[in-house]
FIKE-337870 format. One line per 3 residues: their letters; for each residue x, y, z of C-alpha. Coordinates in nm, 3 decimals, decimal comma. Layout:
BEGIN
a	X:Y:Z; ...
END
This chain:
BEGIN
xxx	-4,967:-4,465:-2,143; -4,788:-4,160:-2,048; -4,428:-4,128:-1,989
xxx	-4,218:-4,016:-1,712; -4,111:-3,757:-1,905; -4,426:-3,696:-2,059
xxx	-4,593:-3,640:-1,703; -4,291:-3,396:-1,598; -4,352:-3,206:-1,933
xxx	-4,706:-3,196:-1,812; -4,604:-3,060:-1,483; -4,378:-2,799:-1,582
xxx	-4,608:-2,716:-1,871; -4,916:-2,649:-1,597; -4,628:-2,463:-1,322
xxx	-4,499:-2,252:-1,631; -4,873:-2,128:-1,726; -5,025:-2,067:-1,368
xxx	-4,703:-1,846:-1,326; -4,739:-1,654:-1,612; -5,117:-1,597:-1,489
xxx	-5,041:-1,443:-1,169; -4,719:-1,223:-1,372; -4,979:-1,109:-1,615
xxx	-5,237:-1,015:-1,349; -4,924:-0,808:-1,182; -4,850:-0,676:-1,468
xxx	-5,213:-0,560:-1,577; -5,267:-0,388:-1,233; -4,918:-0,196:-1,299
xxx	-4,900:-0,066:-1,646; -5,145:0,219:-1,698; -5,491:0,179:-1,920
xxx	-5,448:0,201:-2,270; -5,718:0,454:-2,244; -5,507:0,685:-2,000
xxx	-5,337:0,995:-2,109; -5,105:0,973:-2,330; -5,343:0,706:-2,467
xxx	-5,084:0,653:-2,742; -4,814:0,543:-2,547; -4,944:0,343:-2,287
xxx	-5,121:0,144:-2,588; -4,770:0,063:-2,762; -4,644:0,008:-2,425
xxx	-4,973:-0,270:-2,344; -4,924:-0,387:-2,722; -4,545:-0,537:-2,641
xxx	-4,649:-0,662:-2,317; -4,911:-0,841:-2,367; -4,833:-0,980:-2,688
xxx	-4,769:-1,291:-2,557; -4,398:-1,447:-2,420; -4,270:-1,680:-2,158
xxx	-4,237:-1,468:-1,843; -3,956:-1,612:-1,802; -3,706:-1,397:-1,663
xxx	-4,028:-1,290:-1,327; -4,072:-1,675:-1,301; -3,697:-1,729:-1,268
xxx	-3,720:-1,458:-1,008; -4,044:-1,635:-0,789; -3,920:-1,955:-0,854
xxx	-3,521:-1,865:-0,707; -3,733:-1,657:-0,386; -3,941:-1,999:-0,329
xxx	-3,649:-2,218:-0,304; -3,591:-1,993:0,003; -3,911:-2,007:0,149
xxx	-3,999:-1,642:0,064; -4,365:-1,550:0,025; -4,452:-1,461:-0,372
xxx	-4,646:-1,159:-0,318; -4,276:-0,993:-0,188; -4,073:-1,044:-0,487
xxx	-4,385:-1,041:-0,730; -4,370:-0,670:-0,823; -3,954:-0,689:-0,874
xxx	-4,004:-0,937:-1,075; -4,238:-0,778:-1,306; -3,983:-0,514:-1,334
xxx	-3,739:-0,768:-1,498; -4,003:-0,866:-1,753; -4,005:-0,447:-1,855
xxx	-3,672:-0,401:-1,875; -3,716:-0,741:-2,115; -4,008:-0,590:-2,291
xxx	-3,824:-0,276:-2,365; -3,509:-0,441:-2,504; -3,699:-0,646:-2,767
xxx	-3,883:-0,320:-2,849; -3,588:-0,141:-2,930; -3,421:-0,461:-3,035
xxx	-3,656:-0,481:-3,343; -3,604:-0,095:-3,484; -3,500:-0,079:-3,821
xxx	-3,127:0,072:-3,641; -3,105:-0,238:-3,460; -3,249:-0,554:-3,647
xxx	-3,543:-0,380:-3,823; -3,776:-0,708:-3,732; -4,139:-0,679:-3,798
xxx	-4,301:-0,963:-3,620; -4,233:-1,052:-3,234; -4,451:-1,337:-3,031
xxx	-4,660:-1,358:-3,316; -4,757:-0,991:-3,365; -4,647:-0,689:-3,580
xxx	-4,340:-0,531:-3,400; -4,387:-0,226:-3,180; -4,291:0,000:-3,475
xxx	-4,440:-0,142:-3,739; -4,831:-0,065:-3,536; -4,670:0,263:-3,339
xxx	-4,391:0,410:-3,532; -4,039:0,431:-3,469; -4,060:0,724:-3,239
xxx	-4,349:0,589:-3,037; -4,184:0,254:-2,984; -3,881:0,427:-2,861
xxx	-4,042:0,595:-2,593; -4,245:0,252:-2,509; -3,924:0,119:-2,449
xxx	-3,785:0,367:-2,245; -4,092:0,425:-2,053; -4,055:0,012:-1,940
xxx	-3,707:0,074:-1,847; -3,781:0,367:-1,658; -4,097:0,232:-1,489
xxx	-3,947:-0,071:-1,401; -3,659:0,051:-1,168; -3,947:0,255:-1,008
xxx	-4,186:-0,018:-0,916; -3,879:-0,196:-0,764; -3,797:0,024:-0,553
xxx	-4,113:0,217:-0,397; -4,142:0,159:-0,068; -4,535:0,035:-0,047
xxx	-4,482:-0,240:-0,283; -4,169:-0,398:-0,015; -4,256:-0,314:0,319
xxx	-4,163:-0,699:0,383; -3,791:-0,706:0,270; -3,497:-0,590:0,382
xxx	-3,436:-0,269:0,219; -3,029:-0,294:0,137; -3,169:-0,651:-0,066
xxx	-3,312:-0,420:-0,250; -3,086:-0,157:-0,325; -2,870:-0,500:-0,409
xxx	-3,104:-0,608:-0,657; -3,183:-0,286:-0,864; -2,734:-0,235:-0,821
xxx	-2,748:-0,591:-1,031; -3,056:-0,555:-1,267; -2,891:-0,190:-1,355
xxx	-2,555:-0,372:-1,406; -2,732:-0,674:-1,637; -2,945:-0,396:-1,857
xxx	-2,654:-0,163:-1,853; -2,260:-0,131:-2,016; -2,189:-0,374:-1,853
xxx	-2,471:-0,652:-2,014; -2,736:-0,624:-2,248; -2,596:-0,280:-2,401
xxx	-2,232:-0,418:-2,417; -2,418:-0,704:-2,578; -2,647:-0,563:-2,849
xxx	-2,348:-0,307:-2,945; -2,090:-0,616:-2,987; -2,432:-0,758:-3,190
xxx	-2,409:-0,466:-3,399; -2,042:-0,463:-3,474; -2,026:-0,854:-3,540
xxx	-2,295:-0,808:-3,817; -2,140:-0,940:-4,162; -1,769:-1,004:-3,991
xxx	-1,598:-1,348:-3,944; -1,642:-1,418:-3,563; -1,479:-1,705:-3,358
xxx	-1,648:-1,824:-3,056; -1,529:-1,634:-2,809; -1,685:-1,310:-2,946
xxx	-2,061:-1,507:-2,968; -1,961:-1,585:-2,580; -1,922:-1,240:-2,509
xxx	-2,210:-1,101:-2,712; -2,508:-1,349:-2,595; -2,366:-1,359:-2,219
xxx	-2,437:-1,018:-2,185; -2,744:-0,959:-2,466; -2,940:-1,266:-2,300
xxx	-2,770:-1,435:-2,033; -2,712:-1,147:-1,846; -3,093:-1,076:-1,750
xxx	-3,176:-1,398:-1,726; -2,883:-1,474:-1,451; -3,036:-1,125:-1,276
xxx	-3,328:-1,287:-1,245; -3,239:-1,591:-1,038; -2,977:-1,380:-0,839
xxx	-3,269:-1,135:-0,746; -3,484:-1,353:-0,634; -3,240:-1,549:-0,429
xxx	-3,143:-1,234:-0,257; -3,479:-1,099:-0,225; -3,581:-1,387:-0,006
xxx	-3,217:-1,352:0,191; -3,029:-1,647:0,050; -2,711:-1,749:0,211
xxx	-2,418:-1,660:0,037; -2,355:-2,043:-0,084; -2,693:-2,095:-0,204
xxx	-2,604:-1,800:-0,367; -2,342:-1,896:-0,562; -2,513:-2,194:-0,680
xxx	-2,804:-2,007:-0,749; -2,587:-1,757:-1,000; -2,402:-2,032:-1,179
xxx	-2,753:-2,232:-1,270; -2,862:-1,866:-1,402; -2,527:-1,814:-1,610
xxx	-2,545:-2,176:-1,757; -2,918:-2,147:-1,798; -2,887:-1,816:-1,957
xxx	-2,598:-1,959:-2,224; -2,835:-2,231:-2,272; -3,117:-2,041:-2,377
xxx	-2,974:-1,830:-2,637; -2,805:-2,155:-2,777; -3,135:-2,307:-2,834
xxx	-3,293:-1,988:-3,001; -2,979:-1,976:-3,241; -3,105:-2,302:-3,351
xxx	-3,487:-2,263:-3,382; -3,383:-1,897:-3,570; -3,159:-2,110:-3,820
xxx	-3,417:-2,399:-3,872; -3,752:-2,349:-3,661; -4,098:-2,260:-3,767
xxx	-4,248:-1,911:-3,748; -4,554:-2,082:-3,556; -4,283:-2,230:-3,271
xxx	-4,063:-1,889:-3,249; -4,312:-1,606:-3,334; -4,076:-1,420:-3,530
xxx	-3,959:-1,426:-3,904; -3,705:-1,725:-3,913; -3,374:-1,680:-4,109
xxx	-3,307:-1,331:-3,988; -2,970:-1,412:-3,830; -2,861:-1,584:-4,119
xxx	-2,992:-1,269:-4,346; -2,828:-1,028:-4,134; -2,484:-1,267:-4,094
xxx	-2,494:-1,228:-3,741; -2,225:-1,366:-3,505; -2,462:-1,665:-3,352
xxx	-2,360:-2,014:-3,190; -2,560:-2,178:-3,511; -2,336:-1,995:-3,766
xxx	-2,044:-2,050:-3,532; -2,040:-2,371:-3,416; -2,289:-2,542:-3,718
xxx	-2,638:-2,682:-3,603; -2,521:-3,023:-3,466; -2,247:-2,868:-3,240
xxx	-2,481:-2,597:-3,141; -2,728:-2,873:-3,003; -2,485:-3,081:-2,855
xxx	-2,349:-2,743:-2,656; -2,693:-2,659:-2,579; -2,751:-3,027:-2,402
xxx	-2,386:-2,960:-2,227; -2,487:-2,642:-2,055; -2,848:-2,773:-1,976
xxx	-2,652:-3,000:-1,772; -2,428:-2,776:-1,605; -2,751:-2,610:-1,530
xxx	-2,845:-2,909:-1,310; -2,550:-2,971:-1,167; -2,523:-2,668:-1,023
xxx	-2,845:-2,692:-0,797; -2,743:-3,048:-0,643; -2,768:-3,012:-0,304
xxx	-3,092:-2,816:-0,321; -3,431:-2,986:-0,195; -3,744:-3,036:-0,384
xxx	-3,854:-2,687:-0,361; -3,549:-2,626:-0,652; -3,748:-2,879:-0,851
xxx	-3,961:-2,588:-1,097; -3,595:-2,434:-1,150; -3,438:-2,766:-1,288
xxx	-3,752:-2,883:-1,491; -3,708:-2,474:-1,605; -3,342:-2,591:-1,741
xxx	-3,508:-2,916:-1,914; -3,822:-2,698:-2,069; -3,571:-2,487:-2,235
xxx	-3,405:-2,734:-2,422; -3,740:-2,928:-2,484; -3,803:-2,663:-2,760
x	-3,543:-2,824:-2,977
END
């Protein structure tokens, strides 16, 4: 017999793969041929990509758009620009400068197939593609065009000084230090959370959310975003290479400032649980079209 929460696994399960479908079909139609000139490139480019992953920051996007009534094909493209600027920040995330990682989603790391030099221009050719599909006019013609120039202000603000990069160089300094919490706060709000949070804040907008919504909307995305670097803390410290596609233990190696380290593995589950449930809270009020976003929220703790 199967459970109630076995059949809402199910359903989030089937919801989570049909979206990453339709981002991967986007996503194919985007990026050039790994044939095209510079051949080279647009292979190590294709090789990150499509390497596998969640989608999870574009589904964040469609799913925050839907709860608005907004039609998927108008925030589709945007939100394959959030999964480029993603792509490119675990490229350059694995160099041997930053954490010198040589398997990602299962595969050898951009580098490692490309070289260091090719991978860094992979990277930076995502970021830089990214803000341009987001913003060229064909793709949008059916939203308003200051929501736009709103979203790429707060994607540029979550990749930028201001998130991920304040992030990874906080990552950086922390290596091999004595951290308290407050520091892993600040590093993994802005290395992870902050993109993720975009996400649900684009879409939202995108589809013309009212400022309340929008509120609610952007602390789900800061709790889920917490949440989700919480739970990868834990599977780095004590997970399988088969669940996390990447070499397990490399925090611990590299005595990085992480909530598992930090807070100790039970603590760090129990905190994970906490902010799942802030997570929820935070879209009471909402009808059933919020429904993939909470199940979203329960999924990501699920992998514990």
């Amino acid at each position: 017999m199967t459970t109630g929460a076995e059949a809402a696994a199910r359903g989030i399960a089937e919801y989570l793969a049909s979206q990453r479908e339709v981002v991967d079909r986007a996503l194919e139609r985007l990026l050039p041929a790994g044939d095209e000139w510079p051949s080279v490139l647009h292979r190590a480019i294709r090789h990150s990509v499509f390497a596998g992953g969640k989608r999870l920051r574009p589904i964040l996007c469609l799913a925050a758009a839907d709860v608005f009534g907004a039609p998927p094909d108008d925030v589709l493209e945007p939100a394959c620009g959030l999964e480029m600027i993603h792509t490119y920040s675990l490229i350059h995330d694995d160099l041997p400068a930053m954490d010198d990682d040589r398997l990602r989603r299962g595969q050898p790391t951009n580098h490692v197939v490309f070289g260091e030099g090719m991978a860094i221009l992979a990277g930076d050719a995502l970021l830089t593609e990214a803000f341009r599909i987001m913003t060229e006019a064909q793709r949008l013609k059916g939203i308003n065009q200051k929501r736009v120039l709103q979203v790429v202000h707060i994607v540029a603000e979550a990749a930028g000084v201001l998130g991920m990069i304040a992030g990874q160089a906080a990552d950086l300094e922390s290596e091999g230090k004595e951290v308290d919490l407050p520091m892993v706060d600040f590093i993994h709000v802005r290395k992870t959370g902050a993109l993720l949070l975009a996400a649900v804040r684009a879409g939202a907008i995108l589809a013309e959310a009212k400022p309340a919504a929008l509120r609610s909307l952007s602390r789900y995305g800061e709790y889920l975003g917490l949440c989700f670097q919480v739970v990868d803390d834990v599977l780095d410290a004590e997970g399988a290479t088969e669940q996390t596609g990447k070499e397990t233990g490399g925090d611990e190696r590299r005595k990085k400032a992480t909530y598992a380290t930090v807070l100790g593995i039970p603590a760090a589950r129990q905190r994970a649980l906490e902010l799942r449930d802030d997570a929820l809270r935070a879209l009471e009020g909402f009808g059933k079209r919020v429904e993939p976003l909470r199940e979203i929220a329960r999924s990501v703790v699920a992998r514990l």
